[in-house]
C-alpha positions in Angstrom: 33.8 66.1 -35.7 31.0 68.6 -35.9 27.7 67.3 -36.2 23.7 68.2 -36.3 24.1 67.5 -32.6 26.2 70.2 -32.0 23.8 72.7 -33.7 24.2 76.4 -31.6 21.3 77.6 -30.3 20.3 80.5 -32.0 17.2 83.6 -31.6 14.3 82.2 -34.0 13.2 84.6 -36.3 9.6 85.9 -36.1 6.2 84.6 -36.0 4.5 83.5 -39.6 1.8 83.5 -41.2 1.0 80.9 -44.3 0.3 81.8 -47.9 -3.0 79.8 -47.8 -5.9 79.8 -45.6 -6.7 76.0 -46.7 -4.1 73.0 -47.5 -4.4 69.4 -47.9 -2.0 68.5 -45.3 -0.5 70.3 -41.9 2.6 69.0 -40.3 2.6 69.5 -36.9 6.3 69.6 -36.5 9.1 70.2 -39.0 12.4 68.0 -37.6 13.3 64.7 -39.3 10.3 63.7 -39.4 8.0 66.7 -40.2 10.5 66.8 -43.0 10.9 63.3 -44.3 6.8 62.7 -44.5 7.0 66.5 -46.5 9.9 65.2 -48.8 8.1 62.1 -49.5 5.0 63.3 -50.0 6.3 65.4 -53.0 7.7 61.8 -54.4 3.9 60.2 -54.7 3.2 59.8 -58.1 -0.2 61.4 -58.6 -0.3 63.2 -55.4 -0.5 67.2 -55.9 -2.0 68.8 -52.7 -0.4 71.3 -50.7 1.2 70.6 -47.6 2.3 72.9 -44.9 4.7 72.1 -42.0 4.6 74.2 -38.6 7.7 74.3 -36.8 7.8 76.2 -33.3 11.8 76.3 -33.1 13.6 76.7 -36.7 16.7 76.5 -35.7 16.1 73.4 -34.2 18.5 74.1 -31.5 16.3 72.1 -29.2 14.9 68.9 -31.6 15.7 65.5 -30.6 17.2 65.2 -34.1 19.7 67.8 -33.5 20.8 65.9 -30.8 21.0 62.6 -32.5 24.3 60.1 -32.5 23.3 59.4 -36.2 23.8 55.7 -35.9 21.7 52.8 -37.8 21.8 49.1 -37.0 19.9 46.1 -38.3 20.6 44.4 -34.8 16.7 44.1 -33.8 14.6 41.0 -32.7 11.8 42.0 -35.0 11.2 41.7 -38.6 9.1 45.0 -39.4 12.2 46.8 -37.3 15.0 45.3 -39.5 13.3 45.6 -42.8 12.9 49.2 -41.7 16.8 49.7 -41.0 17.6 48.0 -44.3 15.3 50.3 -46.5 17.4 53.0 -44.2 21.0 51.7 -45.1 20.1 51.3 -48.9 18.8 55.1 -48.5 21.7 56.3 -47.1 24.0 55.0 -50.0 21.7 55.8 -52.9 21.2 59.1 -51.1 21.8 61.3 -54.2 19.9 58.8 -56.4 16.1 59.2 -54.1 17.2 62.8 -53.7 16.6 62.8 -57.8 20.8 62.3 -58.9 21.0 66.2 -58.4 24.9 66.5 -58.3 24.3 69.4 -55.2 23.2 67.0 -52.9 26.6 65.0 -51.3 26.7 61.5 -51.0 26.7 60.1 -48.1 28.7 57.6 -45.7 27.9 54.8 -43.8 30.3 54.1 -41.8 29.9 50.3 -41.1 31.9 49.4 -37.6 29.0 48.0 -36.2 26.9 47.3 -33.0 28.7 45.3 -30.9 26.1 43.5 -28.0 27.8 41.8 -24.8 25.5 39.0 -23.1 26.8 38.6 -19.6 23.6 36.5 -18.6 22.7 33.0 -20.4 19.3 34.2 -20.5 20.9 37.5 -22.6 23.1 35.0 -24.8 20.4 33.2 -25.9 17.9 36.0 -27.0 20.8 37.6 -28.7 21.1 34.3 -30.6 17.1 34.2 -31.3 17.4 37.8 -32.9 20.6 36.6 -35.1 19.0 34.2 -36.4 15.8 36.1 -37.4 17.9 38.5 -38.8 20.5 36.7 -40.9 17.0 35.4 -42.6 16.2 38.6 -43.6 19.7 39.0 -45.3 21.7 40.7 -42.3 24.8 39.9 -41.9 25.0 39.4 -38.0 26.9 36.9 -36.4 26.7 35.1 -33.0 29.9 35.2 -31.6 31.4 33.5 -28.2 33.4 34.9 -25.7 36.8 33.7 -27.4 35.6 35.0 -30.7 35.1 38.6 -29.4 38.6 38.1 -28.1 40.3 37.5 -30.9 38.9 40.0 -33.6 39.0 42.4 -30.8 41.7 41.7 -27.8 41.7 45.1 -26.4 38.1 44.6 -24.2 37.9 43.3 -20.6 35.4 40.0 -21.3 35.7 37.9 -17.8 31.9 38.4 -17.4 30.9 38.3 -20.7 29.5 35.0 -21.9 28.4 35.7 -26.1 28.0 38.4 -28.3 26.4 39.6 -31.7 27.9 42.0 -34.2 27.3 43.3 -37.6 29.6 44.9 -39.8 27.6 45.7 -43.0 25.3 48.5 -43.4 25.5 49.4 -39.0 27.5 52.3 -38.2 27.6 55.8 -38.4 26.3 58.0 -40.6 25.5 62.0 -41.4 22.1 62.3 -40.1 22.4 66.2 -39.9 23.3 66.2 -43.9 19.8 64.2 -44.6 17.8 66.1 -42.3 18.9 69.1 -44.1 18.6 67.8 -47.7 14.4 66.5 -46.6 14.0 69.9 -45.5 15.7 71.7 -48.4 13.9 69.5 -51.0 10.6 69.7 -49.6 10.5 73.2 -49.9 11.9 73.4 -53.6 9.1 70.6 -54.4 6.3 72.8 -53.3 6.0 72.5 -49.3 5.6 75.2 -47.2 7.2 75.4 -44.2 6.4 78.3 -41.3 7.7 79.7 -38.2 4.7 79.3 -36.0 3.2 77.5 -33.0 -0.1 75.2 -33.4 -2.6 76.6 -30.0 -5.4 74.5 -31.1 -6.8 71.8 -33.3 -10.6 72.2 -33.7 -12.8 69.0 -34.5 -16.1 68.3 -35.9 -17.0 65.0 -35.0 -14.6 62.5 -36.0 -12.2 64.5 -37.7 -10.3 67.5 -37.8 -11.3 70.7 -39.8 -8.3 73.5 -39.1 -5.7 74.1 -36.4 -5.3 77.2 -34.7 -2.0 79.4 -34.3 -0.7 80.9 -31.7 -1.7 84.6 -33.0 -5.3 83.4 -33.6 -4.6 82.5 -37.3 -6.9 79.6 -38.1 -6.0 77.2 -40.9 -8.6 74.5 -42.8 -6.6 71.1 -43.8 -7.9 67.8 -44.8 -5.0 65.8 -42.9 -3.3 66.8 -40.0 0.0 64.8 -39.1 1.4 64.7 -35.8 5.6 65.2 -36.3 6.5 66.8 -32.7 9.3 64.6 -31.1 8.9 64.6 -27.8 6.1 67.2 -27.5 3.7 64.0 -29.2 1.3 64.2 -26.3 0.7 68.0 -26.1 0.0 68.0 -29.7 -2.2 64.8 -29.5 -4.5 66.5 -26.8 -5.2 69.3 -28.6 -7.1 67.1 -31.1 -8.8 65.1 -28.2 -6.8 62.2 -28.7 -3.8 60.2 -26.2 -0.6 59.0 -27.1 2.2 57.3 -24.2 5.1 59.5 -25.4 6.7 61.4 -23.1 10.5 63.6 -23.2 13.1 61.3 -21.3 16.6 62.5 -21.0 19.6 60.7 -22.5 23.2 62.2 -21.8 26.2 61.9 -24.9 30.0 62.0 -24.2 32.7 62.5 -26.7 36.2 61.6 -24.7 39.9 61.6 -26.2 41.7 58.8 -25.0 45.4 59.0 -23.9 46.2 55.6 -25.4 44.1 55.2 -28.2 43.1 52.1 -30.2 44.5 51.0 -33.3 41.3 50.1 -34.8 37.7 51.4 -35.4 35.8 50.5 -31.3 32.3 48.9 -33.0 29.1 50.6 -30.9 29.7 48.6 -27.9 26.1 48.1 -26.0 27.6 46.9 -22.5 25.4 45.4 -20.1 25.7 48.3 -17.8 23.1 50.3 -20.5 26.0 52.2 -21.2 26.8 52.5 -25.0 30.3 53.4 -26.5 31.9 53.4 -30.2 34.5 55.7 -32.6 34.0 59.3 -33.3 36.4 60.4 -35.5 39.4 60.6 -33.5 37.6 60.8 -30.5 34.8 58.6 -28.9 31.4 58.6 -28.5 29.8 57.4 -25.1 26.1 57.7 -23.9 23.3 56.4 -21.5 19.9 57.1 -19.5 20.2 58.2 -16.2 19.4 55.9 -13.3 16.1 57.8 -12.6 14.7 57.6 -16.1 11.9 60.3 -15.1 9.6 62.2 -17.4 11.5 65.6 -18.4 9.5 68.5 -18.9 10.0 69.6 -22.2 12.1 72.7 -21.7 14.3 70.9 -19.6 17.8 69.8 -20.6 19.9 70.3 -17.6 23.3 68.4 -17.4 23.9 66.1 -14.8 27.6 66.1 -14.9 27.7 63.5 -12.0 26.1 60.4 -14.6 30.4 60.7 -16.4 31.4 59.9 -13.0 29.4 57.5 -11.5 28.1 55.2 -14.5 29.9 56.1 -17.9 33.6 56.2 -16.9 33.4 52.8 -14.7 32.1 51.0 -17.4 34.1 52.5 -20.0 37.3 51.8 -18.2 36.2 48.3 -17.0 35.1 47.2 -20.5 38.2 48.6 -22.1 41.2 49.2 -19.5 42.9 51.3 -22.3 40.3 53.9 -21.3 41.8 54.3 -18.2 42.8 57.6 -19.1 40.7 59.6 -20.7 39.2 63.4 -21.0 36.2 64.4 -22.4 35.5 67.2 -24.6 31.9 67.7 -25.3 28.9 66.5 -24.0 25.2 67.1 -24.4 21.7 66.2 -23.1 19.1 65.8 -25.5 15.1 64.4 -25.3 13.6 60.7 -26.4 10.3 60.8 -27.5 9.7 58.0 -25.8 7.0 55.1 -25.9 6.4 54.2 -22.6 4.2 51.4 -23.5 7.1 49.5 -25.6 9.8 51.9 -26.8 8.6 51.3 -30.5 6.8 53.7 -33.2 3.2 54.4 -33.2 2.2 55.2 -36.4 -1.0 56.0 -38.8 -5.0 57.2 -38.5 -6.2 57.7 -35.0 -9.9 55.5 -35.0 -11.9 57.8 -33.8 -10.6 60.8 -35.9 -8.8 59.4 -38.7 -7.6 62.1 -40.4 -5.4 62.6 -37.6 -2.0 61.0 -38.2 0.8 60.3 -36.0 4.4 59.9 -36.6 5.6 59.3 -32.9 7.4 57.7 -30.3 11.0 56.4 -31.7 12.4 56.0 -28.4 15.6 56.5 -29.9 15.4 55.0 -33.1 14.4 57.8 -35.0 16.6 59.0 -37.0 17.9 55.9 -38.8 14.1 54.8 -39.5 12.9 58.3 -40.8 13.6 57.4 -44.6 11.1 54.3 -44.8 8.7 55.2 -42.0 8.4 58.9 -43.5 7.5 57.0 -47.2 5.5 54.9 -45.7 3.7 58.0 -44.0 3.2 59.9 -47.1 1.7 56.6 -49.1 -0.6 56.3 -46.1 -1.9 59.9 -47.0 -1.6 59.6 -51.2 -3.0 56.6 -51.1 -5.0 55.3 -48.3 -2.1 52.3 -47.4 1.1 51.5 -46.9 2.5 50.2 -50.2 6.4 49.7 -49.8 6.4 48.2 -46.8 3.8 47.1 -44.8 3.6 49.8 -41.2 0.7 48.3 -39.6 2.4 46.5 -36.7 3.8 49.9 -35.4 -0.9 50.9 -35.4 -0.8 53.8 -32.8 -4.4 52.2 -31.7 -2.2 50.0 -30.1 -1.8 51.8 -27.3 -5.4 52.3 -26.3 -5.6 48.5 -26.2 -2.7 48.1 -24.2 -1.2 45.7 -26.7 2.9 45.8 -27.5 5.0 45.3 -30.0 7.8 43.4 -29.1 10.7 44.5 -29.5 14.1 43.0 -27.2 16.7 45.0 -28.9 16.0 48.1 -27.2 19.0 50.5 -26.4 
């Protein structure tokens, strides 16, 4: 199963330099999201300013999202986070209809086998019970299920320390993240946007708000909004306007492993409480985790710890499932969260002290699957002035300056 993920890593092609010496709106960034607030932005009814996005890396070899597991789940503890996955789900299977019925663009899949969590703690088995029940009121399908339960729809797991779990099998799974990633972009660019191959050196201020950003080759371009779409790199592009953000680059290491005996039925996500995290892949398997010193990566760094298979995905693998005794993986990858250190959740909107400074940030992994709603409710913010589909403002990025969290327990 080839993937975004997998994307080679290819030469960019040169340096360039926009059409326009002026446009209403810079994208700092040109990945999912860069490309999902461009997309939507050419869907606001009434809005007609040009927008540019500058993206560093065009083949994208490096972007979190082309290492994304393309997963979405409705399995959170909070209500803004759930109604965000389901605008995603509905997106995903109407996918041709947003992207205007245009018989080109391929439907896509969601292939619903479902997060699986395993409480081993009573503590754990009673705040996976909480979240069920605050999302079955929003219309998820979730269900609490003991120990015995598990067993029986699935007998091929090891479950002497496991006490509960929760599951969902509608609208959680996988789908093709690398297809919609590449349908925002393509769109985008046929409704109007302009996308370039350069490298933002600078982001000059007048007071309290933003009046160009520099290139790298001393281009200088005017904008009246600047948005802040660079993954991991959310900081570096934050203090070049003056302004702070807690997102840094943290490593988190993929497996895909063949299995000498496999099942005989789709393996749901399984979120084990080891940290480790394993589901189907085709006709292989997917496994992934942090590392057990969950440092800040430099940005340029992805090097492979090929000891983590050894020492923390394999045992829990095989423990949780002995039929994975035997197994031999085939691909593996490392790839960068943006991460939130302050609580692993978005931060979103105008900075207060320069508000026409915008930031799209600090997924922590949930990313992809919330880039359809997040990036509409992005571009509303900029059309007109508010979020109007859904209300955003718990994910504020101001926030973080006053050291106040969104909670969030469903955190993989």
């Amino acid at each position: 199963m080839v993937t975004c993920r997998q994307i080679t890593h290819r030469k960019a092609p040169a340096m360039q330099t926009p059409s326009r010496t002026s446009y209403d709106v810079i994208i700092i960034g040109g990945a999912i999201y860069g490309s999902s607030v461009a997309w939507w932005l050419t869907q606001m009814a009434g809005f007609d300013g040009t927008v540019l996005v500058v993206e560093r890396d065009p083949t994208y070899s490096f972007a979190s999202t082309s290492h994304t597991n393309s997963c979405i789940r409705q399995q959170f503890s909070n209500a803004t986070n759930i109604k965000v996955s389901q605008f995603g789900a509905q997106f995903i299977r109407n996918f041709r209809d947003f992207m205007g019925g245009n018989p080109e663009v391929p439907n896509l899949t969601l292939q619903s086998f479902g997060y699986l969590y395993l409480a081993d703690t009573p503590e754990f088995a009673g705040a996976l019970k909480q979240s069920q029940a605050v999302q079955q009121a929003l219309g998820a399908a979730t269900r609490h299920m003991s120990r015995d339960e598990i067993a029986a729809a699935y007998p091929f797991y090891q479950l002497d320390d496991i006490l509960a779990g929760n599951h969902n099998l509608v609208d959680e799974g996988y789908f093709d993240g690398g297809t919609m990633f590449d349908w925002f972009k393509r769109s985008a660019r046929a409704n109007g946007v302009e996308y370039i191959h350069a490298e933002v050196s600078a982001i000059n201020r007048d007071g309290d708000a933003v009046q160009s950003v520099t290139l790298s080759d001393g281009t200088q371009v005017a904008c009246g909004t600047v948005v802040n779409a660079s993954g991991p790199r959310a900081a570096a592009t934050a203090r070049m306007a003056g302004l702070d953000i807690p997102v840094v680059p943290r490593k988190r290491y993929t497996f895909i492993f063949d299995a000498a005996q496999p099942l005989d039925c789709d393996l749901p996500l399984t979120i084990d409480p080891s940290g480790v995290h394993f589901r189907t892949d085709g006709k292989y398997y997917m496994a992934g985790c942090p590392p057990e010193d969950d440092y800040d990566a430099p940005y340029d760094d992805f090097t492979f710890d090929h000891s983590i298979w050894e020492t923390k995905v394999w045992p829990a693998v095989a423990s949780r499932v002995p039929q994975f005794e035997a197994v031999k993986v085939i691909n593996e990858w490392v790839g960068h969260y943006a991460y939130n250190t302050l609580d692993q959740n978005a931060l979103l909107g105008r900075a207060d002290s320069c508000p026409n400074f915008i930031f799209v940030n600090g997924f922590s992994g949930h990313g992809l699957q919330q880039s359809p709603a997040i990036g509409r409710g992005i571009a509303e913010l900029i059309a007109y002035g508010e979020y109007r589909s859904l209300d955003l403002a718990a994910f504020d990025v101001n926030r973080a300056a006053r050291n106040e969290s969104f909670l969030e327990t469903a955190i993989i």
